[in-house]
BAVEX-708669 format. One line per 4 residues: number of its first residue (from 1); their letters; for each residue x, y, z of N, C-alpha, C, O. Coordinates in pm, 1 decimal. Example, Ala and Ser with C-alpha at 12.3 -4.5 7.8 and 13.67 -1.06 7.14 Angstrom:
# residues 2
1 = as = 1319.0/-569.0/780.0/1230.0/-450.0/780.0/1320.0/-330.0/780.0/1423.6/-331.9/846.5 ~ 1285.0/-225.0/708.0/1367.0/-106.0/714.0/1290.0/3.0/787.0/1340.9/113.8/803.9;
***
This chain:
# residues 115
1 = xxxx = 9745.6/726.9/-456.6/9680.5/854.0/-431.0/9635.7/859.3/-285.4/9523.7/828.3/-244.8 ~ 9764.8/914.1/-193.6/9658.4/854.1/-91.7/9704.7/1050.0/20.3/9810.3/1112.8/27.8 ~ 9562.4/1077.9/82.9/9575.7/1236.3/157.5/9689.9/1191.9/254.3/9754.8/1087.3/254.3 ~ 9699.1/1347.4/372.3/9783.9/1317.7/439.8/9773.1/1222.3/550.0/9874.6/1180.7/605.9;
5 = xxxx = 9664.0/1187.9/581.9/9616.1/1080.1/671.1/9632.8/942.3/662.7/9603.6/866.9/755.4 ~ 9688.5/897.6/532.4/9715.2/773.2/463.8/9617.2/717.8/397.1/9626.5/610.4/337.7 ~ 9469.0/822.4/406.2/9364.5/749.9/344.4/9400.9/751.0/154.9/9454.5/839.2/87.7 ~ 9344.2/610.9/111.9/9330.1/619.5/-20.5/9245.0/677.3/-129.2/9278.4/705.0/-244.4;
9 = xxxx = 9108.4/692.4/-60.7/9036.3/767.4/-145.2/8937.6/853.1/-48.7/8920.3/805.3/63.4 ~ 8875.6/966.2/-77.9/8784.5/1040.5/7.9/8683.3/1063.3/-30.8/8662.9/1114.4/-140.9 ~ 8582.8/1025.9/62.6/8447.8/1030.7/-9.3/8348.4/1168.4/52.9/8338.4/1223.1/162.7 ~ 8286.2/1187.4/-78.8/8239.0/1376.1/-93.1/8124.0/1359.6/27.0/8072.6/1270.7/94.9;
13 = xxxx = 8118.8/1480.9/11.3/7979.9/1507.2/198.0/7895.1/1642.4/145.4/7941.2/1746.7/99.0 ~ 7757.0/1605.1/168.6/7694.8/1726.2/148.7/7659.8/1734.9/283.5/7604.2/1644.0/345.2 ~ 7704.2/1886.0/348.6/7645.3/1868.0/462.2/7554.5/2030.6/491.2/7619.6/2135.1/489.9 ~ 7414.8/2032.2/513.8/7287.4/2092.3/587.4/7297.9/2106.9/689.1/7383.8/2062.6/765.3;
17 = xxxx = 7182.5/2193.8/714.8/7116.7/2216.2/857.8/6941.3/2225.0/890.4/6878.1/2289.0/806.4 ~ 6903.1/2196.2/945.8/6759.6/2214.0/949.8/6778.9/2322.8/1127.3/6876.1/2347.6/1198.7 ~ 6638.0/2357.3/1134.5/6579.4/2402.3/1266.0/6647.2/2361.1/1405.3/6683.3/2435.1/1496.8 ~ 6654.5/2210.3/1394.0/6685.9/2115.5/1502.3/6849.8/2055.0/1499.9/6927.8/2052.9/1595.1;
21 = xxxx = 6875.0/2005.4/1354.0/7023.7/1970.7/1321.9/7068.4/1988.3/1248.0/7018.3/2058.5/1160.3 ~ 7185.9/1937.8/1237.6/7277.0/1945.3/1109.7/7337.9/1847.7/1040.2/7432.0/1794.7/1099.3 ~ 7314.7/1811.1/941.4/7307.3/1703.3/870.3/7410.9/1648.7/770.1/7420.1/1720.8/670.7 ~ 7483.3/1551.6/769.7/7558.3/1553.0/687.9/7577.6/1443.6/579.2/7688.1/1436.6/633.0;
25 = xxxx = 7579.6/1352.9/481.3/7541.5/1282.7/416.8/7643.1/1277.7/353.1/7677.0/1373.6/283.7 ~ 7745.1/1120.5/364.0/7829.4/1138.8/298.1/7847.7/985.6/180.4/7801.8/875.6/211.2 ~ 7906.2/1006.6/77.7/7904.6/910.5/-46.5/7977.5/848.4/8.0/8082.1/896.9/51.2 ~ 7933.4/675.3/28.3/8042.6/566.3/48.5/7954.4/401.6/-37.5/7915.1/294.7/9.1;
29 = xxxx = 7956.4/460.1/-174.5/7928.1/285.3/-217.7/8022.8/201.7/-214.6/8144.4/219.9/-221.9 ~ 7924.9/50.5/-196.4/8037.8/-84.7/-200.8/8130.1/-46.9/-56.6/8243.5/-92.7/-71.0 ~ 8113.1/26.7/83.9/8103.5/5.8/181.5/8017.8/-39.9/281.3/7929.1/38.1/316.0 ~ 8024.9/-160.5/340.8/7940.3/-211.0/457.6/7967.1/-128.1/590.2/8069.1/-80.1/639.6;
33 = xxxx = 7804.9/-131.5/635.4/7845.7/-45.5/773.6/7878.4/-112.4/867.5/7874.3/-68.1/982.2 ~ 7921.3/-243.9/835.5/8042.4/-276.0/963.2/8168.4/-232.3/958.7/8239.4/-244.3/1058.5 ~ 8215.1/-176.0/845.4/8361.4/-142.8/772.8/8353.0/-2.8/851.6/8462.2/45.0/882.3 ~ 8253.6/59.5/883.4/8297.7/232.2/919.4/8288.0/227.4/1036.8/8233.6/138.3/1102.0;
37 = xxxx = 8352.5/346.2/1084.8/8400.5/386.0/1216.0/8352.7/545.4/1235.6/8400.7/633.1/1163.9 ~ 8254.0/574.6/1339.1/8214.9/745.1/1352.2/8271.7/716.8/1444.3/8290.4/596.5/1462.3 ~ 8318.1/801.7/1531.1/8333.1/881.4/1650.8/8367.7/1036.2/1645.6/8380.5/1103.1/1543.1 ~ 8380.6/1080.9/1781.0/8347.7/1204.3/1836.4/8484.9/1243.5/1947.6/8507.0/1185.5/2053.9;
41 = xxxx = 8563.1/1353.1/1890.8/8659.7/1413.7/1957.8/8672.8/1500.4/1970.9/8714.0/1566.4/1875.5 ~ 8648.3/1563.5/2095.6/8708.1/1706.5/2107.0/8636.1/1795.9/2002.0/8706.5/1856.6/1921.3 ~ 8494.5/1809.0/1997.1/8418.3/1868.8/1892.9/8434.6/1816.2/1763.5/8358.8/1859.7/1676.8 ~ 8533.3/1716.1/1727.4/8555.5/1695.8/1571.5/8501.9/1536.1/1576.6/8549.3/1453.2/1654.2;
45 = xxxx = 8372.1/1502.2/1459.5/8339.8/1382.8/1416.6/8429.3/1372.3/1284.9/8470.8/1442.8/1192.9 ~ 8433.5/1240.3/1332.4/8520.7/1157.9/1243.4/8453.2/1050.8/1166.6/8384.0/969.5/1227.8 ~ 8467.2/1043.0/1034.6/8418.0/885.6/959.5/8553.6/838.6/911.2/8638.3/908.0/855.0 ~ 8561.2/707.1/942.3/8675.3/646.4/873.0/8649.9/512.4/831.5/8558.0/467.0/899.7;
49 = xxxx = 8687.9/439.0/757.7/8636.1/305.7/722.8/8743.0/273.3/598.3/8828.2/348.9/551.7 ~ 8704.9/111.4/552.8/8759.1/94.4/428.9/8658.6/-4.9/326.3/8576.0/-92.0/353.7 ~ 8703.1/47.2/207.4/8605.2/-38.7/86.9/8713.7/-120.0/29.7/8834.1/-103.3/10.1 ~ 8598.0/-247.1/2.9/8666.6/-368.1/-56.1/8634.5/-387.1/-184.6/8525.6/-443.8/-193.9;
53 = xxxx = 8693.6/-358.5/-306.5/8620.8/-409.1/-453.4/8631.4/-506.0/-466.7/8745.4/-532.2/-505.3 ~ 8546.1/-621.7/-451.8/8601.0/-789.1/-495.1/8537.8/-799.2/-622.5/8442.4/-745.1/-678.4 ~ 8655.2/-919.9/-660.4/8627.0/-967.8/-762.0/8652.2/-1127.2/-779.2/8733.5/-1188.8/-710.3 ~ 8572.0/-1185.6/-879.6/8599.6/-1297.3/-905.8/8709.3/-1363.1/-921.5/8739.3/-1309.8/-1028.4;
57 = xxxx = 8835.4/-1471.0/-893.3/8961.5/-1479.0/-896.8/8917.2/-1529.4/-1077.2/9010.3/-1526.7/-1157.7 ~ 8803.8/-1563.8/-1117.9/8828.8/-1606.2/-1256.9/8814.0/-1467.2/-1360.7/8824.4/-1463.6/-1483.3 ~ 8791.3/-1377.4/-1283.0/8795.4/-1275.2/-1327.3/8934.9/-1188.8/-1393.6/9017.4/-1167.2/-1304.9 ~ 8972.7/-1140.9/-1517.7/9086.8/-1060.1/-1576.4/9016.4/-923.3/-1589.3/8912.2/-905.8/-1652.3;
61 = xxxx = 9078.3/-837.8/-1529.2/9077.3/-695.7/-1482.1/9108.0/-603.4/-1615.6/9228.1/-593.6/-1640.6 ~ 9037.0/-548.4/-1686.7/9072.0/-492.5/-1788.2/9151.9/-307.4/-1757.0/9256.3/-252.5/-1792.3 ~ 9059.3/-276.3/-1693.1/9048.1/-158.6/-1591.3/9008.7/-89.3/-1465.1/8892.4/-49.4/-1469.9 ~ 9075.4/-61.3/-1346.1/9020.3/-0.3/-1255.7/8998.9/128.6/-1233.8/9092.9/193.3/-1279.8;
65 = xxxx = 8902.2/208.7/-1174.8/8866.4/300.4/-1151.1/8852.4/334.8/-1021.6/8922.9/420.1/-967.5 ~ 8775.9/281.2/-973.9/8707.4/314.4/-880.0/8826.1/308.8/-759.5/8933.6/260.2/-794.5 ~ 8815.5/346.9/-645.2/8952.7/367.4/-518.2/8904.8/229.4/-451.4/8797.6/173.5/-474.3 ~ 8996.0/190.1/-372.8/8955.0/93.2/-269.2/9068.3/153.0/-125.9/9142.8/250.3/-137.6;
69 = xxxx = 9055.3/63.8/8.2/9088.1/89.8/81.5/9042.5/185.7/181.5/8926.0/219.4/202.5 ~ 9129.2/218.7/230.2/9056.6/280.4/367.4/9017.5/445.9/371.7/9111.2/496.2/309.7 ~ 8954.5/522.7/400.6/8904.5/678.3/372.6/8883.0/701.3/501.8/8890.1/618.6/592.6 ~ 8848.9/847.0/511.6/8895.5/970.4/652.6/8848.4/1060.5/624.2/8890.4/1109.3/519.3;
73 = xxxx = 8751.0/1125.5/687.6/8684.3/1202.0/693.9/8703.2/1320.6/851.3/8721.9/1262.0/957.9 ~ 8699.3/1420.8/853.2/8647.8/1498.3/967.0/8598.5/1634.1/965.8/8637.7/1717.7/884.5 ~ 8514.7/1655.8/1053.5/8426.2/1762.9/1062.6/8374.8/1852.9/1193.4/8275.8/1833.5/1263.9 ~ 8456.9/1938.6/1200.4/8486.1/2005.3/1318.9/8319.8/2072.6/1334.9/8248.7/2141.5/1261.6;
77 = xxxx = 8307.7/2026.1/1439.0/8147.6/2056.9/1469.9/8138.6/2221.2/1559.3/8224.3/2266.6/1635.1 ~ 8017.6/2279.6/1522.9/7985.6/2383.8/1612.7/7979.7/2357.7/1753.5/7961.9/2251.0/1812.2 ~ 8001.7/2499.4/1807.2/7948.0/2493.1/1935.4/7832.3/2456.3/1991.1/7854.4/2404.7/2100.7 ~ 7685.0/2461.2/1956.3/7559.7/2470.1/1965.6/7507.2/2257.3/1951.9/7392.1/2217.8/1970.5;
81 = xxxx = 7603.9/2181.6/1923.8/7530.5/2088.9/1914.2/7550.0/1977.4/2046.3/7622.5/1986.9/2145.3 ~ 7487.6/1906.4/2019.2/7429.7/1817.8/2145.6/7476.8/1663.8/2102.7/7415.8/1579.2/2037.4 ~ 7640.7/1658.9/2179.5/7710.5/1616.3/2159.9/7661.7/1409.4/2208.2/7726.3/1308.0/2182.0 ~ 7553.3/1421.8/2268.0/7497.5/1284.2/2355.3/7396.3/1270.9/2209.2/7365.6/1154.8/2182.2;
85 = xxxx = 7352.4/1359.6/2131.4/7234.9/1317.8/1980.1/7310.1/1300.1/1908.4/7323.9/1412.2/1859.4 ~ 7383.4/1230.7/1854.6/7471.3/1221.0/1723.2/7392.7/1066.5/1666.4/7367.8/988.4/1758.3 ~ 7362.7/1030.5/1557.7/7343.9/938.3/1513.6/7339.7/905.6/1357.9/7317.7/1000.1/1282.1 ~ 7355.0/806.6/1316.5/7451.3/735.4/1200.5/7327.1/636.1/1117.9/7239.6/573.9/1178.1;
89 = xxxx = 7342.6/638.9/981.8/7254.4/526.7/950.0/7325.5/504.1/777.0/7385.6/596.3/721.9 ~ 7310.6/406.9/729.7/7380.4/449.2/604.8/7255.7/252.1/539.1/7226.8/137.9/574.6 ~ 7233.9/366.7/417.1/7132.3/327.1/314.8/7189.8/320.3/157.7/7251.1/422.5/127.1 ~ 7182.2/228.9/62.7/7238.6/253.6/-77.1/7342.9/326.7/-81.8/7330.0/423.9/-156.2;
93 = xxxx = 7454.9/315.7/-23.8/7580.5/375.6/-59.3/7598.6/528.1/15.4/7698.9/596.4/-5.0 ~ 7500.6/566.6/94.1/7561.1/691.8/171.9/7548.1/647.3/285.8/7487.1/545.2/317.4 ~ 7617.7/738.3/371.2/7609.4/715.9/500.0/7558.4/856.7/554.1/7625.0/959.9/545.7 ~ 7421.5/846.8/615.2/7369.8/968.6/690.9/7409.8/1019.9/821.9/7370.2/946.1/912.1;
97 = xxxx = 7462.8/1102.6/854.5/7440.8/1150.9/1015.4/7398.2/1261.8/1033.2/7411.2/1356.3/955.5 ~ 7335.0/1261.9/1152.2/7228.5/1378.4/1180.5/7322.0/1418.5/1358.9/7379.7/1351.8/1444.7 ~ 7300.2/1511.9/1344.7/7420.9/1597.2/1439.5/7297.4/1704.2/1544.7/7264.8/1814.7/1501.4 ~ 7245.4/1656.1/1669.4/7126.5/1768.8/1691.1/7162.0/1866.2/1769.8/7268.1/1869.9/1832.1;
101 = xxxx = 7074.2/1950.9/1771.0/7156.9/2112.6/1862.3/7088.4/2103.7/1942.4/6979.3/2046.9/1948.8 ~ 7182.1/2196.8/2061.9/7144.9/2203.9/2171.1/7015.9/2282.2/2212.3/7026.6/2402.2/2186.7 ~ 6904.0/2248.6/2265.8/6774.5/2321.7/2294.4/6857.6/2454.1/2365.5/6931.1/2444.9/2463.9 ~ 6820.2/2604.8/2274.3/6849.9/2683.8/2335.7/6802.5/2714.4/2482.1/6696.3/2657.3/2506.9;
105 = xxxx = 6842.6/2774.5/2565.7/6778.7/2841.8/2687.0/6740.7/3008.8/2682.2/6803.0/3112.2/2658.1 ~ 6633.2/2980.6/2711.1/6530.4/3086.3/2678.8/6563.0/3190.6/2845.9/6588.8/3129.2/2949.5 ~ 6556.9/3321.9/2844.4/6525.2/3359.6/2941.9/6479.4/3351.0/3062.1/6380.8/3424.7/3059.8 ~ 6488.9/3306.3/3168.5/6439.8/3337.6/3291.6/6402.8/3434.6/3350.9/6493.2/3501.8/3400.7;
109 = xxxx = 6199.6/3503.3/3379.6/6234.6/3616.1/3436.6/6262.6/3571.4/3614.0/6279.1/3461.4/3666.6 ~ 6258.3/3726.6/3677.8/6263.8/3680.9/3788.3/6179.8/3805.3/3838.6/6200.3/3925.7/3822.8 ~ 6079.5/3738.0/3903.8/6006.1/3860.8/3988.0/6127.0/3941.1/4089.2/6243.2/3917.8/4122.3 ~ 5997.1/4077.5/4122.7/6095.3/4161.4/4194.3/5985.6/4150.1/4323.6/5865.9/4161.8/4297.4;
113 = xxx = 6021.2/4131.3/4438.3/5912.3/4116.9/4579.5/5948.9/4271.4/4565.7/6049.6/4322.0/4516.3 ~ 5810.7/4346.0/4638.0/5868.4/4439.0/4726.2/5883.1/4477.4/4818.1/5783.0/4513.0/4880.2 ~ 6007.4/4491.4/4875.9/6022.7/4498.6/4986.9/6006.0/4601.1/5127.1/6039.9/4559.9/5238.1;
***
């Protein structure tokens, strides 16, 4: 079962926004965060990584379920975010990133002298 990217399994993303960012939270149990890979292209973040199911070699496999191997993710980002704040943290099987926007620019007035 594997998308067009060659990944084997894809893992789901809820992704938010607050005031400041945009948030995205995506399901990866039984992945270590040395196994994943974020980066940032051309407006599109990327997660990619792979999961390992081990098992005991004295172990007989009755049934598998669950996917293993490598997954791919991407997420074409807005214009408005602040491409130098991107940051990553991953806790009990998700992996968080928080995506922050750019501090709008507010008006400038400009006095008028008279001349």
């Amino acid at each position: 079962d594997q998308d067009h990217t060659g990944a084997r399994w894809r893992p789901v993303a809820d992704i938010s926004e607050t005031e400041l960012d945009y948030r995205i939270n995506l399901e990866i149990p039984a992945v270590r965060a040395k196994d994943v890979d974020v980066s940032l292209n051309d407006g599109v973040l990327r997660v990619s990584g792979t999961r390992h199911i081990e098992r005991a070699e004295t172990e007989k496999t009755l049934r598998v379920e669950r996917s293993q191997g490598t997954f791919s993710r991407s997420f074409r980002l807005p214009e408005n975010v602040d491409e130098e704040n991107i940051s990553a943290a991953a806790k009990e099987g998700v992996l968080y990133l928080f995506i922050t926007k750019k501090v709008k620019d507010t008006p400038r007035r400009i006095e008028v002298a008279a001349a």
